[in-house]
C-alpha positions in Angstrom: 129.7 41.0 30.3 127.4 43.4 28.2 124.7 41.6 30.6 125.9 41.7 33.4 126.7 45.2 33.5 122.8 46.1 32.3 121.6 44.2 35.3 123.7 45.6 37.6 122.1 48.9 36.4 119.0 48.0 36.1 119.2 46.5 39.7 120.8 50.6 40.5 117.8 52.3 39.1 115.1 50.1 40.7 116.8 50.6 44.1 117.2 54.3 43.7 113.4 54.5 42.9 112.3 52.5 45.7 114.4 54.9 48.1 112.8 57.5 46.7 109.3 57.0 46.8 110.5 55.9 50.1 111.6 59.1 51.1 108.3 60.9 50.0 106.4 58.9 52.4 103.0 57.2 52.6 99.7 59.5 50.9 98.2 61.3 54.2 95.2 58.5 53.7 92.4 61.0 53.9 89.0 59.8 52.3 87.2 61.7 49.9 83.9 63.9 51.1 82.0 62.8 47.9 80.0 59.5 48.6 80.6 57.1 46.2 77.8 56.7 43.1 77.3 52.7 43.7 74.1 50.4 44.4 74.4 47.6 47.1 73.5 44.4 45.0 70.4 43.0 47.7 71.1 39.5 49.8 69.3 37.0 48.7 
């Protein structure tokens, strides 16, 4: 019983943090300004 009762909380907490993060919405998906410090390996 001990068990089921941790899963049904478990299952509780993971569904109240997926609503939240749902309810803060996606990042804005802006890129940054700074170019980024990495070499293009050549084609052979």
């Amino acid at each position: 019983m001990r068990a089921l009762i941790a899963a049904a909380t478990g299952l509780a907490l993971a569904f109240a943090l997926v609503l939240t993060i749902a309810a803060l919405g996606a990042p804005s998906g802006r890129t940054s300004p700074k170019p980024l410090l990495t070499t293009v390996p050549a084609h052979p």
